[in-house]
C-alpha positions as CSV (number, residue, x, y, z in Angstrom):
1,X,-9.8,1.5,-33.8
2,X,-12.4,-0.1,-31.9
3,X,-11.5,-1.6,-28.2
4,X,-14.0,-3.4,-25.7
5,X,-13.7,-3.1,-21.9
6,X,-15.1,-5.8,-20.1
7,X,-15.8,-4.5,-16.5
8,X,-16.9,-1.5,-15.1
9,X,-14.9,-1.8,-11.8
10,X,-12.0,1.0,-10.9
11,X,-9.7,-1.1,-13.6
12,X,-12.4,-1.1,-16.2
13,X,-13.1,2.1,-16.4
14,X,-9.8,3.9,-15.8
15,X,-8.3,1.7,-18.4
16,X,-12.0,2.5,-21.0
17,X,-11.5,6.2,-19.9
18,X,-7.3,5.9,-20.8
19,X,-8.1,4.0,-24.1
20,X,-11.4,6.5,-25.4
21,X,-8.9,9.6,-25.1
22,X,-7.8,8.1,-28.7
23,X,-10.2,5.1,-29.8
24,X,-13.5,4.1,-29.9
25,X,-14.4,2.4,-26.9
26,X,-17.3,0.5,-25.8
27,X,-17.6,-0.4,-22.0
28,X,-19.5,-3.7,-21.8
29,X,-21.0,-4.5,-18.1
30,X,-23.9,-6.5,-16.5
31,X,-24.8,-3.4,-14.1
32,X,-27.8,-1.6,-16.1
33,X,-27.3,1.3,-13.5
34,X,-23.3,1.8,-14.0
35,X,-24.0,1.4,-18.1
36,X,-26.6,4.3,-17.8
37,X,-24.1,6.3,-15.5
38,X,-21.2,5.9,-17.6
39,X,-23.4,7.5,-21.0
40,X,-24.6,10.5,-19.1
41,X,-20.5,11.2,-18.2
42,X,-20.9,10.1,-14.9
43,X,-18.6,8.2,-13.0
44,X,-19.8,4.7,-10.4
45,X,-16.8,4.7,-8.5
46,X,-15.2,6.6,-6.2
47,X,-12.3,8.2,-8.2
48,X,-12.3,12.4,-8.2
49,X,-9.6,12.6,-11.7
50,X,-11.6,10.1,-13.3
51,X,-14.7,11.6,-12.5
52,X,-13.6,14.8,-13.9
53,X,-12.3,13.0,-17.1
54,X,-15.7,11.7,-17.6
55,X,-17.5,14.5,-16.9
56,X,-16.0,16.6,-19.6
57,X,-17.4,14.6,-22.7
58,X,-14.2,14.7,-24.6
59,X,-13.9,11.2,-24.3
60,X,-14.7,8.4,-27.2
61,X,-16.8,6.5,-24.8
62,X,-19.9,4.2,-24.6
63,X,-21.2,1.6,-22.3
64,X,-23.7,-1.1,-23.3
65,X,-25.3,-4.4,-21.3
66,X,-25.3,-6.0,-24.5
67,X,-22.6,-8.2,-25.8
68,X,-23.4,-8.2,-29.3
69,X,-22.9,-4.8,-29.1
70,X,-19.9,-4.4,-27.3
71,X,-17.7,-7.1,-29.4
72,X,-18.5,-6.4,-33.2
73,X,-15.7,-5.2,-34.9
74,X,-13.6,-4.6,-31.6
75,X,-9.6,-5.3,-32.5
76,X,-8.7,-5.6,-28.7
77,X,-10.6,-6.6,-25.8
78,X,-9.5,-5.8,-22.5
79,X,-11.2,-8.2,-19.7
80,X,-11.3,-6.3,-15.8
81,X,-14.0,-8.4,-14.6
82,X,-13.6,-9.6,-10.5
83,X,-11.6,-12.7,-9.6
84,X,-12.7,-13.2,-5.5
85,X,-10.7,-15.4,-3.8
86,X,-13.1,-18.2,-2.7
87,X,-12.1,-20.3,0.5
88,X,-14.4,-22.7,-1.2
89,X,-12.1,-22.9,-4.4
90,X,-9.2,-22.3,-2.6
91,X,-8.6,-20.0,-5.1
92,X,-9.8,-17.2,-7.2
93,X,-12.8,-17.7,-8.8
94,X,-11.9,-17.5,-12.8
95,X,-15.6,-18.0,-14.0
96,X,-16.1,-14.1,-15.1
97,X,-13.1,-14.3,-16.8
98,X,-13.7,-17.7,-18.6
99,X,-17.2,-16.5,-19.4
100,X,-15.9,-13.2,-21.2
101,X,-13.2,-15.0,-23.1
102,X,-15.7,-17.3,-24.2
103,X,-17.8,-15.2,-25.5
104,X,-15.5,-12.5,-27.1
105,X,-13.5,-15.6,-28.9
106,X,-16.9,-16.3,-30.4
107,X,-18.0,-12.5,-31.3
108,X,-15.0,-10.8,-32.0
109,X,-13.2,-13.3,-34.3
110,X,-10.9,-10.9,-35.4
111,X,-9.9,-9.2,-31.5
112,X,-7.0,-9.7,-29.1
113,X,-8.3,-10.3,-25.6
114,X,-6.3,-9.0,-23.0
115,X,-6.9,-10.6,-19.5
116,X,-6.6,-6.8,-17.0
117,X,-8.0,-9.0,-13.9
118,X,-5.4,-10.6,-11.7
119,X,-5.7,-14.8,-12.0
120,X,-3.9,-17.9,-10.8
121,X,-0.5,-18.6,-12.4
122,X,-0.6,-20.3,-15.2
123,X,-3.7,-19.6,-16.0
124,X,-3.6,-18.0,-19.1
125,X,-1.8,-20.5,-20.8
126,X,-4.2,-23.1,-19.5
127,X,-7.2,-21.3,-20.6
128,X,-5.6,-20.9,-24.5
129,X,-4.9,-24.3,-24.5
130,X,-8.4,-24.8,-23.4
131,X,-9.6,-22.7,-26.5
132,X,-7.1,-23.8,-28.6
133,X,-6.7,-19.6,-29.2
134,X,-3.5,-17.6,-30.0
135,X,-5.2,-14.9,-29.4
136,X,-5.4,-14.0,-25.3
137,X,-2.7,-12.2,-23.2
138,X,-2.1,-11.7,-19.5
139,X,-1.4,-8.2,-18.7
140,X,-1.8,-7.0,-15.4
141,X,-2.3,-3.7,-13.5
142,X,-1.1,-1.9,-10.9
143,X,-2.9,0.5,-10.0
144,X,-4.2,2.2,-6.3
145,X,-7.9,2.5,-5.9
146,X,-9.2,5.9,-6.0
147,X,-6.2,6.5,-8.2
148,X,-6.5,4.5,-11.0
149,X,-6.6,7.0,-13.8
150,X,-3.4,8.6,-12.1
151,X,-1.6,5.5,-12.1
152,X,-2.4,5.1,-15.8
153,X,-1.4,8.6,-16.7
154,X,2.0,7.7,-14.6
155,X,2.5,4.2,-14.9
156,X,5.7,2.9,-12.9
157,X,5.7,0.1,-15.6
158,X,4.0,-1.9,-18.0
159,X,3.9,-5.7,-18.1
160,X,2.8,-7.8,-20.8
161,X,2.6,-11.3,-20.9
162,X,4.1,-12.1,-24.3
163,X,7.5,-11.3,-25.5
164,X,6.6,-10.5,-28.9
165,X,5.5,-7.9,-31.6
166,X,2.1,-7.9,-30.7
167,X,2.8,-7.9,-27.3
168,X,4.6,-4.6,-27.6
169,X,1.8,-3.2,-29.5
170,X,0.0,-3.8,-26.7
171,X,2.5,-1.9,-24.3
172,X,2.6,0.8,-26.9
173,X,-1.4,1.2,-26.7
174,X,-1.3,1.4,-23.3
175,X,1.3,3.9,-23.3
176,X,-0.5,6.4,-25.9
177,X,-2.7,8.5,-23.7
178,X,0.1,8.5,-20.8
179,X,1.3,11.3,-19.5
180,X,4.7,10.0,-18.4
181,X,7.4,9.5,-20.5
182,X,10.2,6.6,-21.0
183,X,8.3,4.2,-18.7
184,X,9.9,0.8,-18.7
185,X,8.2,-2.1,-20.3
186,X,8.7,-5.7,-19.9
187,X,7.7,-8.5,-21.9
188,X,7.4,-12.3,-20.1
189,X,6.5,-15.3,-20.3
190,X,2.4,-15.1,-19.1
191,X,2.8,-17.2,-16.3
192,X,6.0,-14.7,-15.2
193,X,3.5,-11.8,-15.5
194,X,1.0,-13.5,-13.2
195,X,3.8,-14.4,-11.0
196,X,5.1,-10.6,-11.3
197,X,1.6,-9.5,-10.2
198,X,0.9,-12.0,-7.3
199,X,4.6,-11.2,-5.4
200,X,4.5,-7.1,-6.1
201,X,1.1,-7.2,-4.4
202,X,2.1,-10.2,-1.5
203,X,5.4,-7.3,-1.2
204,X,3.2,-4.6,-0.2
205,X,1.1,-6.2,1.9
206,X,4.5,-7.7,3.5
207,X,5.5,-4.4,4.1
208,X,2.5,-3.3,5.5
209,X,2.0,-5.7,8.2
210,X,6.2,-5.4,9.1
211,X,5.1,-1.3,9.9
212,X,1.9,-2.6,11.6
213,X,4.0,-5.1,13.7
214,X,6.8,-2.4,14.2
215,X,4.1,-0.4,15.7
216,X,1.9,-3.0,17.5
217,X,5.6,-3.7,19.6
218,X,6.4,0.1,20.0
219,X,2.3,0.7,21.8
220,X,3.3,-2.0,24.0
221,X,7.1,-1.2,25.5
222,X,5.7,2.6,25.3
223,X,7.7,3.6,22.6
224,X,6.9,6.6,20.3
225,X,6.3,4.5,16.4
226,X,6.8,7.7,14.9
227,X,10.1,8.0,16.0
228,X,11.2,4.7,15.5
229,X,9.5,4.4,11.7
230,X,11.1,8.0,10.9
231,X,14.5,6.2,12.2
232,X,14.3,3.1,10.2
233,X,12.6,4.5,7.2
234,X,15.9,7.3,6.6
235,X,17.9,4.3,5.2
236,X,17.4,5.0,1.7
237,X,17.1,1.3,1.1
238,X,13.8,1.0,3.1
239,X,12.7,4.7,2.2
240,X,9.3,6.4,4.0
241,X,6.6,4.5,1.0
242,X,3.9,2.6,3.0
243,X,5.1,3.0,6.3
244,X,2.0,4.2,8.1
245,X,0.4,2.1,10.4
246,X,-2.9,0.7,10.0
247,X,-5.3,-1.8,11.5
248,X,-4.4,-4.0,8.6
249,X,-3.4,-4.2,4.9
250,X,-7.0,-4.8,3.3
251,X,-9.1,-3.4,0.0
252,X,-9.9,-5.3,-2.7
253,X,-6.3,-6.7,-3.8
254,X,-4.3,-7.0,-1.2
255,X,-5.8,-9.7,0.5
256,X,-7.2,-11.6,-2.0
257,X,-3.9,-11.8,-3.8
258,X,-1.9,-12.7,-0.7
259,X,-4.4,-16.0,-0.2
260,X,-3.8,-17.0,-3.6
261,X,-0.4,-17.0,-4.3
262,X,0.4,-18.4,-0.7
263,X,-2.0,-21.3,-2.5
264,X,0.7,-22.0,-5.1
265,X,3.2,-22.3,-2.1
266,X,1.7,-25.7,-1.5
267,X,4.6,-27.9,-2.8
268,X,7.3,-25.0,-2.0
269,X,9.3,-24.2,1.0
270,X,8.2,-20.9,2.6
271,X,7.7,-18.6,5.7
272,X,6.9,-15.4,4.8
273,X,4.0,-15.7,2.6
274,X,2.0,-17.7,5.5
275,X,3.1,-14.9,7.9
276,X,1.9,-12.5,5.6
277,X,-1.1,-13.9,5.3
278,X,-1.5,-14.5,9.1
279,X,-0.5,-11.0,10.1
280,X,-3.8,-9.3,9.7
281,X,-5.3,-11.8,12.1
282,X,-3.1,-10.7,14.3
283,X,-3.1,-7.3,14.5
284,X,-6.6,-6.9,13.6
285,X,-6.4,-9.0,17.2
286,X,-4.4,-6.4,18.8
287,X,-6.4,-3.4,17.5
288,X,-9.6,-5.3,19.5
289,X,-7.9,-6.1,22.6
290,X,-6.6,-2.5,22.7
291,X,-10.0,-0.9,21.8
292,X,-11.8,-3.0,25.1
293,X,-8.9,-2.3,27.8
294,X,-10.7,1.6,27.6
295,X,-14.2,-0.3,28.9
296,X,-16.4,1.4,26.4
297,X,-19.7,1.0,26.3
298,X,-20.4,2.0,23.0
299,X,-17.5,2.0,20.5
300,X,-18.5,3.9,17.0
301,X,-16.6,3.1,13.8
302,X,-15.3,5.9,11.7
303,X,-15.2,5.2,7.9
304,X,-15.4,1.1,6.9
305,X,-12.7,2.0,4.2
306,X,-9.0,1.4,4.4
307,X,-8.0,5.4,2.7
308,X,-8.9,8.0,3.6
309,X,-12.0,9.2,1.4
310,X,-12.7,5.7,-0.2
311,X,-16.4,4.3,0.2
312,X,-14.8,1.2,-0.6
313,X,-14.7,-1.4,1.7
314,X,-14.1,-5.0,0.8
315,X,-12.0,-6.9,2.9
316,X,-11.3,-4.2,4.9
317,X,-9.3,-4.5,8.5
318,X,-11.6,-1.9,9.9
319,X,-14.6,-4.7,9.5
320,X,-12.2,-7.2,11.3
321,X,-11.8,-5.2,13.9
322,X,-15.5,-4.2,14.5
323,X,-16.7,-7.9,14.3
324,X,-14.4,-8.3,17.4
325,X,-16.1,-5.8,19.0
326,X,-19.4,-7.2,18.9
327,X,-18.5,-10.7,19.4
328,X,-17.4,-9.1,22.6
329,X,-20.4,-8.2,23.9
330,X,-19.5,-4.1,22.8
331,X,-22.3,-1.7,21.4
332,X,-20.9,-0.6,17.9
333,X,-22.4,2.1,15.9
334,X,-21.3,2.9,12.6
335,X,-20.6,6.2,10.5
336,X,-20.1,5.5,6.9
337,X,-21.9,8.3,4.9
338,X,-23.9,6.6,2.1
339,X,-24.5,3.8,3.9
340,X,-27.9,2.5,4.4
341,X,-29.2,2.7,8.0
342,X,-30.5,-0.4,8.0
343,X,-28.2,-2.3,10.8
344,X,-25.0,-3.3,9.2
345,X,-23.3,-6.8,10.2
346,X,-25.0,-6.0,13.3
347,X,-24.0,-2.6,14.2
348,X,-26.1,0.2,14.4
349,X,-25.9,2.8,11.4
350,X,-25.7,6.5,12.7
351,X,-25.6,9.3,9.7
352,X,-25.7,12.2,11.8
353,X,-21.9,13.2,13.0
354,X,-22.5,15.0,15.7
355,X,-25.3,12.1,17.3
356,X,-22.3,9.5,16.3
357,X,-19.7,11.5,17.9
358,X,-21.6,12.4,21.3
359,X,-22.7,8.8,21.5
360,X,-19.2,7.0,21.4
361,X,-17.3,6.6,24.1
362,X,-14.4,5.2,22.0
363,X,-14.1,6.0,18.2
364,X,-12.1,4.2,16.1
365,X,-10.7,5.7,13.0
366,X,-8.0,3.8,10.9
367,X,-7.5,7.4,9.0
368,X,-7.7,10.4,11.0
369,X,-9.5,13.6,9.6
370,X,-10.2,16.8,10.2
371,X,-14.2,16.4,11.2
372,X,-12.4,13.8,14.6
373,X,-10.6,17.2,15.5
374,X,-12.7,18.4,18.2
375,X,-13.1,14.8,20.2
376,X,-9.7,13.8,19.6
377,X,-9.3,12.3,23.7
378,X,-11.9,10.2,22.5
379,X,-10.2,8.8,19.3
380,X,-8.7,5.7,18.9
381,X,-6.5,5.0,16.2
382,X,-2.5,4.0,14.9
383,X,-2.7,6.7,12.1
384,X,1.0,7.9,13.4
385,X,1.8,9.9,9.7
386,X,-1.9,11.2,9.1
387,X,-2.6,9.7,5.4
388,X,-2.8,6.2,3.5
389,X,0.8,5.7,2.8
């Protein structure tokens, strides 16, 4: 069976990599560079399993820049292209999407297209209306950056947007190459499954900024946040998942998805979902004001990722924070292997370690690691548990 991928982003190509364990799949993306990557088995993004899955050339897999290409004779298309949330729009913008199902509809006539990439709710149905098509789903993913493959392999569920044969046929594909057995699956409605998508994320990042706030009231009584997160955390109810503190919930996802569904809370009575929303301002706030009451006079910035490891770093809080810095007046210079050194956002670019770390008076880390070990009275950072959860 032939399947296209539509997107060559972490979801794109975990999901082409799952898929071409047991089909033919083709991998359809604009980026000439990621296309030519993928068909010499190597992987664009940061992700170590799916590197290694890649690398082994066991897998059924081809990329291709060209359309034509990609969709003749595909029976399912899968669509992971980006959906930004646009202050603009005041919303996501859809236009990848719409442009991939409009295509697709027109070159594989006989193909189910599955929308992977997280959109507005509702607007699946809209869009088939729009089409006047039977033939597109809304099924959404969860999985972590930089462990996409692994969240695949284990899924903690699968959601498909249709309750109906064909939409556990989906489920079913998605569940052959998985390494996990009797995962739940639930069929909806496809407005419930963009709904189901929008809150789990909104939740997490909910959760994220109550640890971060938990934390942010602990530095300033002088309390240990260790101690009083171990303490809460024991209730079994609460349990110790995403309790570390941070300088913010941020990613891709997170805060994209927050925005948006906080934009279908127009015409509906809320709290939370603003205050979610508001919370990385806040702390982000916090982390700056905190940073400048040590006086430095040059404050270097550790890694522009939110995990540990990731060279990822849109809408990252750690880029909140710096830009606080500067419009402060503070010198910030910047260690982010692989970046170029070429300012960045206006902050000085230092690839040498040990020049970064004997140049900082301050340095700010949202993840510590083991290379900070030997200047640790000049590190600054809320990493009370020492990882990403």
């Amino acid at each position: 069976m032939k399947i296209t991928v539509v997107g060559a982003g972490h979801v794109g190509l975990a999901v082409a990599a799952l898929l071409a364990k047991r089909h033919e799949v083709v991998l359809l993306d604009i980026d000439a560079r990621r296309v030519e990557q993928v068909n010499t088995g190597q992987c664009p993004v940061g992700e170590p399993e799916l590197a290694a899955l890649m690398g082994a050339g066991s897998l059924r897999l081809n990329a291709t820049t060209d359309p034509a290409c990609a969709y003749a004779g595909a029976q399912w298309v899968m669509i992971a292209t980006p959906t930004d949330y646009t202050e603009g729009a005041n919303g996501f913008d859809t236009s990848s999407v719409e442009s991939v199902v409009a295509d697709a509809l027109a070159l594989a006539p006989e193909a189910v297209l599955v929308i992977r990439s997280t959109v507005p709710v509702g607007f699946t149905a809209r869009l088939a209306q729009r089409y006047k098509t039977d033939r597109l789903l809304f099924c959404p993913e969860f999985l972590r950056e930089g462990r996409a493959l692994h969240d695949l392999l284990h899924p903690s569920r699968v959601v498909v947007g249709e309750r109906s044969a064909r939409g556990q046929r989906l489920a079913d594909l998605l569940l052959e190459g998985a390494e996990q057995a009797n995962v739940p699956v639930l069929l909806t409605e496809s407005a419930e499954a963009e709904a189901i998508k929008l809150f789990a994320n909104t939740y997490l990042a909910m959760r994220v900024a109550f640890f971060n706030e938990l934390d942010t009231f602990a530095a300033t009584r002088g309390l240990s946040a260790q101690q009083v997160i171990e303490g809460v955390c024991l209730d079994p109810r609460i349990g110790t998942h995403y309790r570390n503190p941070s300088f913010g919930y941020g990613g891709y996802c997170l805060p994209k998805d927050t925005q948006q569904l906080l934009r279908h809370y127009d015409d509906v009575p809320q709290q939370l979902i603003h205050a979610t929303v508001q919370a990385n301002a806040t702390r982000q706030d916090f982390i700056a004001r905190s940073i400048l009451a040590r006086n430095p006079r040059v404050v270097g910035i550790y890694g522009l990722g939110m995990k540990a490891g990731s060279a990822n770093f849109r809408s990252s809080s750690v880029l909140g924070v710096m830009h606080r810095l500067l419009n402060a007046g503070i010198q910030v210079t910047v260690h982010e292997p692989g970046l170029p050194v070429a300012p960045f956002h206006g902050a000085r670019v230092e690839p040498d370690l040990a020049a970064f770390k004997a140049e900082a008076d301050v340095i700010v880390a949202n993840r510590l690691s083991a290379p900070l070990d030997d200047v640790k009275d000049k590190v600054y950072s809320r990493d009370v548990f020492g990882g990403d959860a």
